[in-house]
ZALODO-614858 format. One record per residue (C-alpha): residue number from 1; z, x, y. Coordinates in steps of 0.05 Angstrom, whole numbers, plus 32768, in hexadecimal, padded with zeros to 4 digits. Layout:
<atoms>
[atom NUM,[Z,X,Y]]
...
</atoms>
This chain:
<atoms>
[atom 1,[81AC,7AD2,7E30]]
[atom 2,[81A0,7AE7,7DE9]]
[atom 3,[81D9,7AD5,7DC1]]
[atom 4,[8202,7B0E,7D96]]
[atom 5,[8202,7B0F,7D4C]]
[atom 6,[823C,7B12,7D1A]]
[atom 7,[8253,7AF3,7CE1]]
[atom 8,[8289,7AB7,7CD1]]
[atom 9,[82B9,7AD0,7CB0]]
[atom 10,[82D8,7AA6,7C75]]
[atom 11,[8313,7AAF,7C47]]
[atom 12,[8306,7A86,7C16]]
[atom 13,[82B8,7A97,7C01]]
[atom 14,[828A,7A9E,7BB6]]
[atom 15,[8291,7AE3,7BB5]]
[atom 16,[8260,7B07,7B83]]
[atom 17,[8292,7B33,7B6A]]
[atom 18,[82A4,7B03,7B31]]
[atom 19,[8266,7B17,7B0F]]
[atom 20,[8271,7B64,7B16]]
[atom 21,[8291,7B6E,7AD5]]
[atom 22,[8246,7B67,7ABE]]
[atom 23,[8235,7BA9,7AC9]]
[atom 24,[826F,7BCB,7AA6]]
[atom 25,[8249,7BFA,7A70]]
[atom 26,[8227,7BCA,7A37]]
[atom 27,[8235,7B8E,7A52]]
[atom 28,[81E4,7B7B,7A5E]]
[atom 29,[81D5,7BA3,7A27]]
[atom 30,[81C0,7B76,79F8]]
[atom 31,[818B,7B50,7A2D]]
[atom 32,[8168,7B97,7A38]]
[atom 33,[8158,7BA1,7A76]]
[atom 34,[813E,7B60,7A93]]
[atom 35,[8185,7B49,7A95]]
[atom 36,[819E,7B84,7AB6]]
[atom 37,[816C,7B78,7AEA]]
[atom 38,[8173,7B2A,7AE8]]
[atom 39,[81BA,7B3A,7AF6]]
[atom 40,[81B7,7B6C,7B29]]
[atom 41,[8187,7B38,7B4F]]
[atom 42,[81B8,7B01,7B4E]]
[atom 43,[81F4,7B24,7B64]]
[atom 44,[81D7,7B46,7BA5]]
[atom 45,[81B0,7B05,7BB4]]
[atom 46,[81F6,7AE2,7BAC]]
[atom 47,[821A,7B15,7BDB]]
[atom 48,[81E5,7B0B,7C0F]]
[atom 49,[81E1,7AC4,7C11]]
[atom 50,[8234,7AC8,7C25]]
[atom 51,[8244,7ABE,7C75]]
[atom 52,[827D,7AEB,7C7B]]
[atom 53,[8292,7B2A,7CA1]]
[atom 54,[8291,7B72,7C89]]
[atom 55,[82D8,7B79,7C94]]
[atom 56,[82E7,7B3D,7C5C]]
[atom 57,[82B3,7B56,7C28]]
[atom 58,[82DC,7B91,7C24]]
[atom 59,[831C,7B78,7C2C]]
[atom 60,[8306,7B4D,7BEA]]
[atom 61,[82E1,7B89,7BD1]]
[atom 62,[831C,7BB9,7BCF]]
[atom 63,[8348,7B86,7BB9]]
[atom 64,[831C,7B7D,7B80]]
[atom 65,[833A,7B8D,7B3C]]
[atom 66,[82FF,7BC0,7B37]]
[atom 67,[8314,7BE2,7B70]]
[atom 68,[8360,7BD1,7B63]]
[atom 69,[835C,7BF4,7B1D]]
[atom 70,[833E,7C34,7B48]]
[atom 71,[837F,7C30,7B82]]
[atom 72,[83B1,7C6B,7B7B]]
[atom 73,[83F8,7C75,7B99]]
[atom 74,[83F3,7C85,7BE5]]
[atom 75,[83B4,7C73,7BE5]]
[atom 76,[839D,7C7F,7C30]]
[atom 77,[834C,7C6A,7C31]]
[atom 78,[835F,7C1E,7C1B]]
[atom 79,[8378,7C11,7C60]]
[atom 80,[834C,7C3E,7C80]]
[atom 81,[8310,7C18,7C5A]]
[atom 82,[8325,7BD1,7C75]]
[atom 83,[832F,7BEB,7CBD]]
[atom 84,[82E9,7C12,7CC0]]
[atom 85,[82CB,7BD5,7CA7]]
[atom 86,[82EC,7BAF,7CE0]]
[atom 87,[82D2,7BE4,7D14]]
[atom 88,[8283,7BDF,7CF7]]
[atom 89,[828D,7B8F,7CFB]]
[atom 90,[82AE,7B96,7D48]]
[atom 91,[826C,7BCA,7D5D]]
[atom 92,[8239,7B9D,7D35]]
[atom 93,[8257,7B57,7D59]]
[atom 94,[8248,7B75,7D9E]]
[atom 95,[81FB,7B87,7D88]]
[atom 96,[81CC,7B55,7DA8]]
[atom 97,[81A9,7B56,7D5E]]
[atom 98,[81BE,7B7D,7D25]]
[atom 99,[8186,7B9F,7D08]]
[atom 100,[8157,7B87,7CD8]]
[atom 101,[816A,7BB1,7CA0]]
[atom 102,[81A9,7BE1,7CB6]]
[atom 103,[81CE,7BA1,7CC1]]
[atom 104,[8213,7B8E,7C9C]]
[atom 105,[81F4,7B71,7C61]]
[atom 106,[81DD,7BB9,7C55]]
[atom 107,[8221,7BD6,7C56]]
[atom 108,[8235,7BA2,7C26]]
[atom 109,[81FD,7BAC,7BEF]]
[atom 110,[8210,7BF4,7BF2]]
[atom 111,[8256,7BEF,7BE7]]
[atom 112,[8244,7BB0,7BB4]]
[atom 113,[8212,7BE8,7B90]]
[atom 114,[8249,7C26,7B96]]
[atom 115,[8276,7BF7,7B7E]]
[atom 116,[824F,7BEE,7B3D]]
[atom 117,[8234,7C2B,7B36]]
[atom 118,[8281,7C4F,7B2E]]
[atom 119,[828B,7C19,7AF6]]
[atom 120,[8263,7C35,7ACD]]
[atom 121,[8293,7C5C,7A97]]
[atom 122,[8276,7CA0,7A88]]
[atom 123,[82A7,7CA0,7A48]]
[atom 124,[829A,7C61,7A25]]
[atom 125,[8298,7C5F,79DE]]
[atom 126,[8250,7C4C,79E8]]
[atom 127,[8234,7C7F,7A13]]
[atom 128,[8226,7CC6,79FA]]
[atom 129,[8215,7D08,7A18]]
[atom 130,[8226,7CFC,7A5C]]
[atom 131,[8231,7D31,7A93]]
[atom 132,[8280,7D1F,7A99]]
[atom 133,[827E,7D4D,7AE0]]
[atom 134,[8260,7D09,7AF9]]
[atom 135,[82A7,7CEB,7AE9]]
[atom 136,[82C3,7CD2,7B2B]]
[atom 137,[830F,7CD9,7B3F]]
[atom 138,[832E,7C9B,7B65]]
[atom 139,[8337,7CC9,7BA6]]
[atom 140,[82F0,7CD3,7BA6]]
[atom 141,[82DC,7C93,7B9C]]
[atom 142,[830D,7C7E,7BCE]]
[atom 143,[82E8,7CA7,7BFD]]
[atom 144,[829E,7C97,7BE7]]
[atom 145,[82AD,7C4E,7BF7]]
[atom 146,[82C3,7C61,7C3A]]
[atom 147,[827E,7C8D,7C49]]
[atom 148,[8263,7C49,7C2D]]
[atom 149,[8282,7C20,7C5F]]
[atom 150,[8271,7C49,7C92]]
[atom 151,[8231,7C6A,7C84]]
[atom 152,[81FE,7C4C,7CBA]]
[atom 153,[8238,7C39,7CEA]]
[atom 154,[8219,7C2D,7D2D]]
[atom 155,[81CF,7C26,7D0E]]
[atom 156,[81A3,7C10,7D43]]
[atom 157,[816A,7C0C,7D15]]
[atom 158,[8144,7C3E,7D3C]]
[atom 159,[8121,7C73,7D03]]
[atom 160,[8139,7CC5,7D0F]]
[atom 161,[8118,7CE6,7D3B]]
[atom 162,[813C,7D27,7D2B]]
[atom 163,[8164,7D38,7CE9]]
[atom 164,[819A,7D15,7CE0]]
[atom 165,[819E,7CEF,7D1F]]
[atom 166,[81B3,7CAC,7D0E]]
[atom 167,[81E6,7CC7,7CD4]]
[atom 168,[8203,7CF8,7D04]]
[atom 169,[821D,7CB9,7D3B]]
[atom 170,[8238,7CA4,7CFF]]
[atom 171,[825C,7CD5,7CF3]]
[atom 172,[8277,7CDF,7D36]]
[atom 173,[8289,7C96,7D35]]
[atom 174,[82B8,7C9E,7CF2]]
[atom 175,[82CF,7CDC,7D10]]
[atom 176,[82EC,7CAC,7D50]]
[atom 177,[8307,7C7F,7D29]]
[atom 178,[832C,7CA5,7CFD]]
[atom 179,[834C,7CC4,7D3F]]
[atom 180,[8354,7C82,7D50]]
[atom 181,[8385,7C6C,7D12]]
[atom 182,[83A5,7CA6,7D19]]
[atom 183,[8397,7CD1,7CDE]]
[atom 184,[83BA,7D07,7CCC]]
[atom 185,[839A,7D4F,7CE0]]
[atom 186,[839C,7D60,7C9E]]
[atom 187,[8375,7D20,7C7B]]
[atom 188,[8343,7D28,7CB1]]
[atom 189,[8339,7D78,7C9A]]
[atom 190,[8330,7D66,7C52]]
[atom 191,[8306,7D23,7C63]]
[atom 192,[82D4,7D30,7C98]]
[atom 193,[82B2,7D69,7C7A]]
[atom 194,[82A6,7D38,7C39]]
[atom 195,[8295,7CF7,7C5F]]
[atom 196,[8266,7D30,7C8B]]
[atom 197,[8240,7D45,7C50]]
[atom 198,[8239,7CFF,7C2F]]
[atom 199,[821F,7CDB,7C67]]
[atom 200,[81EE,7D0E,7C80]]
[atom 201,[81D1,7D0F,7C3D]]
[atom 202,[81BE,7CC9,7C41]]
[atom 203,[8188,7CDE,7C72]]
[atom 204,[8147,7CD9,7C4D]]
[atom 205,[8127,7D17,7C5C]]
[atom 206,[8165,7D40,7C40]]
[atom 207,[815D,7D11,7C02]]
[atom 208,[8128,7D48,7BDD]]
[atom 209,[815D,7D7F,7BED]]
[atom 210,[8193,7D5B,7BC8]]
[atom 211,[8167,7D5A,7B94]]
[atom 212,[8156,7D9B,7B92]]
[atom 213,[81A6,7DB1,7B80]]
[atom 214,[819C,7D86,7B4B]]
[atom 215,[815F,7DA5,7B2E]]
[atom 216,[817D,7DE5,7B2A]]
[atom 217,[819B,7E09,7AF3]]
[atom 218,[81DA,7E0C,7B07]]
[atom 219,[8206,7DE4,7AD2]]
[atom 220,[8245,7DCF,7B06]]
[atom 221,[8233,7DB1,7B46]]
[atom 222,[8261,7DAA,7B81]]
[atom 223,[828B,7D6D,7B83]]
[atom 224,[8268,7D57,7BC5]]
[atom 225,[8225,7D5D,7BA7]]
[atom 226,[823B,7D29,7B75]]
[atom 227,[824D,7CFE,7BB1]]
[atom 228,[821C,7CFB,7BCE]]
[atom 229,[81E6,7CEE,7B96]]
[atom 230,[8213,7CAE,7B88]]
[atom 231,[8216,7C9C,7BDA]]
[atom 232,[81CD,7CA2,7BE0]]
[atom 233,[81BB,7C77,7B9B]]
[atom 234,[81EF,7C48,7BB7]]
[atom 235,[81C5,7C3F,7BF2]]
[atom 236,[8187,7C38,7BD5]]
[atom 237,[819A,7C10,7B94]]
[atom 238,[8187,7BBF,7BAD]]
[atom 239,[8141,7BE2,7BC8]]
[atom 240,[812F,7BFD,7B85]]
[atom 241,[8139,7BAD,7B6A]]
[atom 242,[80FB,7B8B,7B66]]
[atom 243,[8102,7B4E,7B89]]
[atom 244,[8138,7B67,7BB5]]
[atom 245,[811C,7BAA,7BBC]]
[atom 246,[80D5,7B77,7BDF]]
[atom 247,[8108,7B5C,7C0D]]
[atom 248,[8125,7B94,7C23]]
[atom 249,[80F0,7BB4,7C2E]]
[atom 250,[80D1,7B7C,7C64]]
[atom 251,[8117,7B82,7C86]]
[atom 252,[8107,7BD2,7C88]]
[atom 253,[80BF,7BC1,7CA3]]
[atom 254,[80D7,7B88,7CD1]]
[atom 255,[8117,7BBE,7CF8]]
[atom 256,[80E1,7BF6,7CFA]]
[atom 257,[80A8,7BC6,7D15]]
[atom 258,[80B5,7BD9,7D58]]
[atom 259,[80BF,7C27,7D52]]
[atom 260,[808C,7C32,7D25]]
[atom 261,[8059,7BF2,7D18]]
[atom 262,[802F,7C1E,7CEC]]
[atom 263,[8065,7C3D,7CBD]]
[atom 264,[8087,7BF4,7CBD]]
[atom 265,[8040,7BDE,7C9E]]
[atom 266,[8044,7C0D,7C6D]]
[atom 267,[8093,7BFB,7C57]]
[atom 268,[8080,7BB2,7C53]]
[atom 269,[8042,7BC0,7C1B]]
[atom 270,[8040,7BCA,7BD1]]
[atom 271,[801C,7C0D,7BDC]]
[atom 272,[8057,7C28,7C06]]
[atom 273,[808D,7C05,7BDB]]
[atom 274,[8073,7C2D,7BA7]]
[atom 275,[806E,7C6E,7BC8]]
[atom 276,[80B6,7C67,7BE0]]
[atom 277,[80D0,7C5B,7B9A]]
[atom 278,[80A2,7C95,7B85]]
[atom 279,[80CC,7CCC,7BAD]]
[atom 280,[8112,7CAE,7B8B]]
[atom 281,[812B,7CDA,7B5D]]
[atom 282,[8177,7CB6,7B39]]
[atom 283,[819A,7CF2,7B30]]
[atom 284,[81E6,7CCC,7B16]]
[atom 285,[81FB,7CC8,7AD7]]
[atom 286,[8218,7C80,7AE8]]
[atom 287,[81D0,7C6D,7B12]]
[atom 288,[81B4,7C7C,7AC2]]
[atom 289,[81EA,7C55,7A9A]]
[atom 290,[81E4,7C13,7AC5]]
[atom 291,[8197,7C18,7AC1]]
[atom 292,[817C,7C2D,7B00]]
[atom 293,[8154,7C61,7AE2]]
[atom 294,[8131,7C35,7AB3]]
[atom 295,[8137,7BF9,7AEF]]
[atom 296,[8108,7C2B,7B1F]]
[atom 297,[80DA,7C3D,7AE5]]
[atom 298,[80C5,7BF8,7ADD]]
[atom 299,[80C4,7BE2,7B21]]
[atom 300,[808E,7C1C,7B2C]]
[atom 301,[8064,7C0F,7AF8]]
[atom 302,[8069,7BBF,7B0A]]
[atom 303,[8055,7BDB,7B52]]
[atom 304,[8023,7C0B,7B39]]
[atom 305,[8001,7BD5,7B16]]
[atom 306,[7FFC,7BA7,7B4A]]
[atom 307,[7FDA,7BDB,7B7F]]
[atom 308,[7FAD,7BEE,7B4C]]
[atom 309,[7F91,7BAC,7B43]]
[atom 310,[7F96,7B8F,7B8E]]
</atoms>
């Protein structure tokens, strides 16, 4: 009988987060970009080498100073945060196999790269002409953390067969567990229709209509627009890393191998790395300060070169 998956959890573990005040604005800056990159490797390599449960990453991860520094009075998504994380570990624990790619060390890199990302101080002394609307308060952060958590909960690793399919279970699977812990009508009201628009928006296909509010003229953009820019580069930030990015991307063409052998060929290559990072457009004023921008720009020339000459 085959045997279930999880993960040992351990209290006392090398947790990556001691080199996270890297990536506060200028900290790297006088490597250039190598070290960003160097650095960027090493912590999510470091994070996925650890053998622990979801639940105590982010029990570690809001307890954090980083996140700490961020807490408010009456703070209701902390405990919220912990206990979602405990429901994705309980659902992934009774999976025969978690999936190649959607696993638990997903989750993590994305709250590891959202995590990061909100560090980046669109006021420093350093830093000029930034678009301050992309200034996020601790409530929404609080809450982009939680969509974080519990973003692909219940991922099968099956691919959509109809928009939104796999983001909409869950959805319906926060929704029940908020019910669950007993939130108050009112939080659920002002929450759901956020955590809704977030989550769905971290469907691929909707990706180029994201981008598309973005691309307009209009010089204020909705609060939840913002959002979801920074969920979506949150989940996509270790891909866009080059050697990272390569492993990822075998995990991506190992969990689709049996739903789609041909497009899991593709995922796996060079060629369709390459056209992948082609459609990203960073849209965050944060994805720009920490380097990402300049991060995919090389990675796609490196990648261009390398089909060219194969």
């Amino acid at each position: 009988m085959p045997q279930k998956h999880s993960l040992t959890p351990h209290k006392d573990f090398d947790f990556p987060l001691k080199g996270l005040e890297l990536f506060f604005p200028g900290a790297l800056d006088e490597g250039g970009l190598d070290a960003k990159v160097q650095a960027l490797e090493v912590v999510f390599k470091e994070l996925e080498e650890q053998d622990q449960s979801f639940a105590v990453f982010i029990e570690h991860l809001i307890n954090s100073p980083i996140w700490q520094s961020w807490d408010y009075a009456g703070n209701p998504y902390k405990s919220y945060c912990l206990d979602l994380a405990r429901a994705v570990d309980h659902l992934n624990q009774e999976m025969i196999e978690e999936p190649a790619y959607h696993s638990r060390k997903h989750f993590q890199d994305v709250c590891l790269s959202l995590t990061i990302l909100l560090m980046q101080d669109l006021t420093a002394p350093n830093l000029e002409n930034m678009d301050l609307q992309w200034s996020i308060d601790p409530i929404e952060r609080w809450i982009l953390l939680f969509c974080a958590i519990g973003h692909d909960f219940g991922h099968d690793g099956s691919i959509n067969r109809l928009p939104f399919e796999l983001e909409k279970v869950s959805i319906e699977r926060i929704r029940h567990f908020l019910l669950d812990q007993d939130c108050p009508p009112e939080l659920m009201r002002d929450l759901m229709p956020m955590v809704e628009s977030i989550i769905l928006a971290t469907d691929p296909k909707f990706y180029a209509h994201l981008c598309a509010q973005f691309s307009s003229k209009k010089v204020e953009h909705e609060r939840v627009h913002l959002m979801s820019a920074l969920m979506i580069e949150s989940d996509l930030f270790a891909s866009i890393l080059p050697s990272q990015g390569m492993r990822l991307s075998e995990r991506l063409a190992q969990e689709w191998q049996s739903h789609d052998p041909d497009l899991a060929k593709i995922v796996a290559s060079p060629k369709g790395r390459l056209a992948f990072l082609n459609k990203l457009n960073l849209l965050s004023a944060q994805a720009k300060i920490v380097g990402l921008f300049d991060i995919l720009s090389t990675v796609k020339k490196d990648l261009a070169n390398k089909t060219e000459q194969s």
